[in-house]
PDB file as gemmi writes it, atoms N, CA and C in Angstrom:
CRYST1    1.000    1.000    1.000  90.00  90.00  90.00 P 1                      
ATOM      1  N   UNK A   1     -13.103   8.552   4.220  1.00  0.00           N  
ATOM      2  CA  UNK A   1     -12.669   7.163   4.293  1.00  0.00           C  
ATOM      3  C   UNK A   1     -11.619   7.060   5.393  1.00  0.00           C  
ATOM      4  N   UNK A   2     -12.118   6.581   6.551  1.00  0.00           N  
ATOM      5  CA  UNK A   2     -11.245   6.478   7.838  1.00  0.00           C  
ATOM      6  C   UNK A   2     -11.691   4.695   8.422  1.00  0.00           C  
ATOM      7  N   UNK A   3     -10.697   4.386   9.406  1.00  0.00           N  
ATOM      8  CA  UNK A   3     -10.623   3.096   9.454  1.00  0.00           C  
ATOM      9  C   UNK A   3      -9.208   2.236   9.514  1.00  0.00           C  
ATOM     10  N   UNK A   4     -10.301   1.184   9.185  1.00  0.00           N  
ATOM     11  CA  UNK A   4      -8.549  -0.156   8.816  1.00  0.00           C  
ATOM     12  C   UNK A   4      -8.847  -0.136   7.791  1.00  0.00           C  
ATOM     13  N   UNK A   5      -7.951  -0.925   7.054  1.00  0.00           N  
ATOM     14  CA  UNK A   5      -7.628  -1.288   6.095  1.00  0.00           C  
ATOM     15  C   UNK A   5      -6.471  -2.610   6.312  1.00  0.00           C  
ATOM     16  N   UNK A   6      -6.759  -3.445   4.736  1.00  0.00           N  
ATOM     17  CA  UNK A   6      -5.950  -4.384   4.996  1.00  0.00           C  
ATOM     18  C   UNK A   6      -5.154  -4.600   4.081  1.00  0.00           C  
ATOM     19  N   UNK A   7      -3.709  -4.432   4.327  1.00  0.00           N  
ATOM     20  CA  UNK A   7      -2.511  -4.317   3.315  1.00  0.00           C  
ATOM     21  C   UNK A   7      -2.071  -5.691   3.177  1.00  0.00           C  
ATOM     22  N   UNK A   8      -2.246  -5.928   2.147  1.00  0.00           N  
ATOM     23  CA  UNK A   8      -1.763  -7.496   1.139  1.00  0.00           C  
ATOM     24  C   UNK A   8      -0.100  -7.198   1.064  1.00  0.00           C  
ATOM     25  N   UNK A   9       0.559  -8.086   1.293  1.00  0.00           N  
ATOM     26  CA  UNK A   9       2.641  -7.874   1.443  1.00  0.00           C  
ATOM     27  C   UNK A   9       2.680  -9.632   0.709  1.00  0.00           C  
ATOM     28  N   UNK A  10       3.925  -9.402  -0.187  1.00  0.00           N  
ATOM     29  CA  UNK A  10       3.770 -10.089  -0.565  1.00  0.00           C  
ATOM     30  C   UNK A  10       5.247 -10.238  -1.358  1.00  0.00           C  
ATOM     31  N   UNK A  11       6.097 -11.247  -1.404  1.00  0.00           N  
ATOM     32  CA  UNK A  11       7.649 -10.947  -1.082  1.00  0.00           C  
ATOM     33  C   UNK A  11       7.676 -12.270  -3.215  1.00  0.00           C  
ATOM     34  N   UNK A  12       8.107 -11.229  -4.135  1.00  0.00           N  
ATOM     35  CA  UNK A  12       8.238 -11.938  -5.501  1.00  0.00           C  
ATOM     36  C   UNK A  12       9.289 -11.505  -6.432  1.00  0.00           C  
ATOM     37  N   UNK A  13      10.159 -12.416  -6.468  1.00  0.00           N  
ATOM     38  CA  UNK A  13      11.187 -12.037  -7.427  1.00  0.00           C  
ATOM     39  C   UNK A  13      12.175 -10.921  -7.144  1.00  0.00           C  
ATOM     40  N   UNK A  14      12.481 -10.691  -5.495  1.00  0.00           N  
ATOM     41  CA  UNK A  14      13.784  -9.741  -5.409  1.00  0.00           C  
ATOM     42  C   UNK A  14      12.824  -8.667  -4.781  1.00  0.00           C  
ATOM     43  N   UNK A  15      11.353  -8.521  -5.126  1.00  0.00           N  
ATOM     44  CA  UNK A  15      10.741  -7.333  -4.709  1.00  0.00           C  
ATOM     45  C   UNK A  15       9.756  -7.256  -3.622  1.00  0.00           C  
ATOM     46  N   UNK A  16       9.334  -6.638  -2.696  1.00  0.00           N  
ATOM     47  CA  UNK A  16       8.097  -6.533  -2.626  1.00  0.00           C  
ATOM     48  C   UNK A  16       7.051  -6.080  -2.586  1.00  0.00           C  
ATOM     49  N   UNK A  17       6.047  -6.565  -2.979  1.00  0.00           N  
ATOM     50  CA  UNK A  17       4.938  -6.041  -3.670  1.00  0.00           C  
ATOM     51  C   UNK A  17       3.655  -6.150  -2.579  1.00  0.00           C  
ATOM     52  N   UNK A  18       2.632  -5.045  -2.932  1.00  0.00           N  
ATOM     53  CA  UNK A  18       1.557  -4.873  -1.725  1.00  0.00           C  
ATOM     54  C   UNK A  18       0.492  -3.679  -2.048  1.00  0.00           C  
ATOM     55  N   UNK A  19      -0.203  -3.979  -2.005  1.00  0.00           N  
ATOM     56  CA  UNK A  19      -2.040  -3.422  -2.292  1.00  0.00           C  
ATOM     57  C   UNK A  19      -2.815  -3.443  -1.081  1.00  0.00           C  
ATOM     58  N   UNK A  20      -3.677  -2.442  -0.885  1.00  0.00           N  
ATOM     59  CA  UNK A  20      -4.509  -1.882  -0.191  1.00  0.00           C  
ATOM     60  C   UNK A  20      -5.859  -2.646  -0.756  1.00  0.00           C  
ATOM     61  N   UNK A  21      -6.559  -3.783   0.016  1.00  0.00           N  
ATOM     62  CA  UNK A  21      -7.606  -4.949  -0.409  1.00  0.00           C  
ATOM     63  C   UNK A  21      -8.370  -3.838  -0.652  1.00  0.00           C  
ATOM     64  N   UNK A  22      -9.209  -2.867  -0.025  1.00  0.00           N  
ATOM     65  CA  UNK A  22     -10.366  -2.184   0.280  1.00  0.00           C  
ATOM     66  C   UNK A  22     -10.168  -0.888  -0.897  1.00  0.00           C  
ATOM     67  N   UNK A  23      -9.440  -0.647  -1.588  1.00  0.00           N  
ATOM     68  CA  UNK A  23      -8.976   0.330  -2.121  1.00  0.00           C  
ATOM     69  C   UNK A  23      -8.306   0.231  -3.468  1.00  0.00           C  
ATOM     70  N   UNK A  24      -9.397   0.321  -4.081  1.00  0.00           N  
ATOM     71  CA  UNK A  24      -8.489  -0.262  -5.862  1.00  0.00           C  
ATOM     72  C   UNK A  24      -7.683   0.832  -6.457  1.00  0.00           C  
ATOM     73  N   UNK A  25      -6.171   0.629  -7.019  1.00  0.00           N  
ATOM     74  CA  UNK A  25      -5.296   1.273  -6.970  1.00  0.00           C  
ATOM     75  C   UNK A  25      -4.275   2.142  -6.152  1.00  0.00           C  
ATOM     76  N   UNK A  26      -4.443   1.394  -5.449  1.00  0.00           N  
ATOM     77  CA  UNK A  26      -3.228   1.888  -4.124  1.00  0.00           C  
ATOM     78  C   UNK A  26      -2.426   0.678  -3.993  1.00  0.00           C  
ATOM     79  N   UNK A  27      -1.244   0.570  -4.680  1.00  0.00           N  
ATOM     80  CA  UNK A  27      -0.269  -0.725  -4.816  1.00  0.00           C  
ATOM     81  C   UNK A  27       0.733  -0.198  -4.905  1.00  0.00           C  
ATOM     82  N   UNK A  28       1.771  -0.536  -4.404  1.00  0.00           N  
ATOM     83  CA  UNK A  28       3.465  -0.417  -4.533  1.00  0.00           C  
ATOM     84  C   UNK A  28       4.572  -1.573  -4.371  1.00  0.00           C  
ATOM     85  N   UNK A  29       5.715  -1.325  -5.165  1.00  0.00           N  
ATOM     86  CA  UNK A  29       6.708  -2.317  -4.945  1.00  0.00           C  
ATOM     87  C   UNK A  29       7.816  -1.940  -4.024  1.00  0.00           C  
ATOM     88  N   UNK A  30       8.228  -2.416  -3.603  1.00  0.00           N  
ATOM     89  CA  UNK A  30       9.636  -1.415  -2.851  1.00  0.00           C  
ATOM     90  C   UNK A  30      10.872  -2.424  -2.686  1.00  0.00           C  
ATOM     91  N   UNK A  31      11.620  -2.559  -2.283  1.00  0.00           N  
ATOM     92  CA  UNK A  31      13.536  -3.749  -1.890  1.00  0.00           C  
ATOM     93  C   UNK A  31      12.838  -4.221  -1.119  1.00  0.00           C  
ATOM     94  N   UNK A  32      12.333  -3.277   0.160  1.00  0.00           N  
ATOM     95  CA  UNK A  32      12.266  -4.133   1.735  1.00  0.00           C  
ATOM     96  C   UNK A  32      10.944  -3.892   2.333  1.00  0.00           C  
ATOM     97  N   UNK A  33      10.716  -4.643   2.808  1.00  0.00           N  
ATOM     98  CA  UNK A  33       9.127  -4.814   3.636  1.00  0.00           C  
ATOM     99  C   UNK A  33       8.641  -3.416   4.381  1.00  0.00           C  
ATOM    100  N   UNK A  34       9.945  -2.926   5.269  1.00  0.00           N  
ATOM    101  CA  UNK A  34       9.600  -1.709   5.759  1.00  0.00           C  
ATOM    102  C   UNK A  34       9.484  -0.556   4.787  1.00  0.00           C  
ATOM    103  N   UNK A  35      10.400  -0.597   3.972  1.00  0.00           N  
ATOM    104  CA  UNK A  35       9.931   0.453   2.555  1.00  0.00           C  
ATOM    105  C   UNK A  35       8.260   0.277   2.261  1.00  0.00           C  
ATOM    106  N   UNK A  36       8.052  -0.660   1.879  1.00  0.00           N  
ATOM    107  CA  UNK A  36       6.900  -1.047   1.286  1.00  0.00           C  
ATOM    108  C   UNK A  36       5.493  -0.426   2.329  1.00  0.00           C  
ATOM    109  N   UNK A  37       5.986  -0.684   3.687  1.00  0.00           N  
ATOM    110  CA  UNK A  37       4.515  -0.776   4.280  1.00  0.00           C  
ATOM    111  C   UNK A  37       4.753   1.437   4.264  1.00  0.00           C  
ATOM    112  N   UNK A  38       5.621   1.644   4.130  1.00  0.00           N  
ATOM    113  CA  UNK A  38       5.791   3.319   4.220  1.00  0.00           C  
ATOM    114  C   UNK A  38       5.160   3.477   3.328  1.00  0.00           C  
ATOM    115  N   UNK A  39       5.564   3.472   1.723  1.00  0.00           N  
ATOM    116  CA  UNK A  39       5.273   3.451   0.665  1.00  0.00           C  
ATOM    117  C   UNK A  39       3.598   3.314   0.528  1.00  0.00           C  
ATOM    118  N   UNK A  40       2.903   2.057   1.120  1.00  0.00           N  
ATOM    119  CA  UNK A  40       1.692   2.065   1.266  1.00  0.00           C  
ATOM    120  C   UNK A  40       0.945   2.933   1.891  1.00  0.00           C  
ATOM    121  N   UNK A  41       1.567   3.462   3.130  1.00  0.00           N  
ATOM    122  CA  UNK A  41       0.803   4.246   4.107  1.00  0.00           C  
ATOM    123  C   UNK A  41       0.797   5.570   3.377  1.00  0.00           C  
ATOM    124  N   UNK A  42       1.717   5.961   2.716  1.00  0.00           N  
ATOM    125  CA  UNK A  42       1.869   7.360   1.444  1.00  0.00           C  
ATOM    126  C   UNK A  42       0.896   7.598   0.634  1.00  0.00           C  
ATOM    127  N   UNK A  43       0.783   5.970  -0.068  1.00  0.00           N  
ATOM    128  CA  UNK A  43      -0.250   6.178  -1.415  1.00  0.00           C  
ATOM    129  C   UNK A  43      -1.699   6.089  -0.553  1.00  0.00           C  
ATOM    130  N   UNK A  44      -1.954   5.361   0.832  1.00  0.00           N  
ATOM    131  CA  UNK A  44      -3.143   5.356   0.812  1.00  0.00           C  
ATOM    132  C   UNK A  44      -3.607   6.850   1.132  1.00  0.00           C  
ATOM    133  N   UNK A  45      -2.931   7.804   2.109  1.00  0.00           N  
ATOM    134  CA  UNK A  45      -2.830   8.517   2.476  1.00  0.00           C  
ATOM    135  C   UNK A  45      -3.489   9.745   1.223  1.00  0.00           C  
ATOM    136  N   UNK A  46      -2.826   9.637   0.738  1.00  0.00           N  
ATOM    137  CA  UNK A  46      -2.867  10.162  -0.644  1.00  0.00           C  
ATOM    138  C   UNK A  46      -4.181  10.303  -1.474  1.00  0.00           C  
ATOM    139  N   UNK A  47      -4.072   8.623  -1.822  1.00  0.00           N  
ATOM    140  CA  UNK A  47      -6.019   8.165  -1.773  1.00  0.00           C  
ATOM    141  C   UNK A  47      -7.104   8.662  -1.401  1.00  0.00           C  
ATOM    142  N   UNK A  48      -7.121   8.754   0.219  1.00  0.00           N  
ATOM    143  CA  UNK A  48      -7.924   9.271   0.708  1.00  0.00           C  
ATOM    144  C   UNK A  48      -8.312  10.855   0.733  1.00  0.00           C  
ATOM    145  N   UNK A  49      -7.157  11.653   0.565  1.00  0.00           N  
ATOM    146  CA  UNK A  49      -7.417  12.809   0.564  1.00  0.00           C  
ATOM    147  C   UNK A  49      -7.869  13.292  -0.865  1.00  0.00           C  
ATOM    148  N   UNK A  50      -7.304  12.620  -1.594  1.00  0.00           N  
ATOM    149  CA  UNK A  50      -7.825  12.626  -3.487  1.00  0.00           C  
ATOM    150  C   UNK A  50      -9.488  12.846  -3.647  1.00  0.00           C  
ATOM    151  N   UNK A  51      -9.931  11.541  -2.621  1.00  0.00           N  
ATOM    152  CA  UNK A  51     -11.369  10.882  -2.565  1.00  0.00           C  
ATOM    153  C   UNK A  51     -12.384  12.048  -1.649  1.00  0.00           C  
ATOM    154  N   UNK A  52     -11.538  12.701  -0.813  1.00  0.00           N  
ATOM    155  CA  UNK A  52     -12.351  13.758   0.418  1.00  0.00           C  
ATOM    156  C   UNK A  52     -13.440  14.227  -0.489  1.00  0.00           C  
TER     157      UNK A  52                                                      
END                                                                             
């Protein structure tokens, strides 16, 4: 699984929150946007090698 992907960001209640559309269960919350998109690039990362 190589490619794009498209990360949903999404700013609720103090947090923000963000999911991987193409990829069910790869979601994280983090304080700050740049946390978050790290955080995402980790779990998808992660994902994918799980899935190899």
């Amino acid at each position: 699984m190589t490619g794009e992907f498209t990360a949903i960001l999404k700013w609720d209640d103090g947090w923000w929150i963000g999911w991987i559309e193409e990829v069910p269960g790869v979601n994280c919350q983090e304080r700050t946007r740049e946390e978050l998109i790290e955080t995402l690039k980790a779990t998808l990362s992660e994902a994918i090698e799980f899935n190899r």
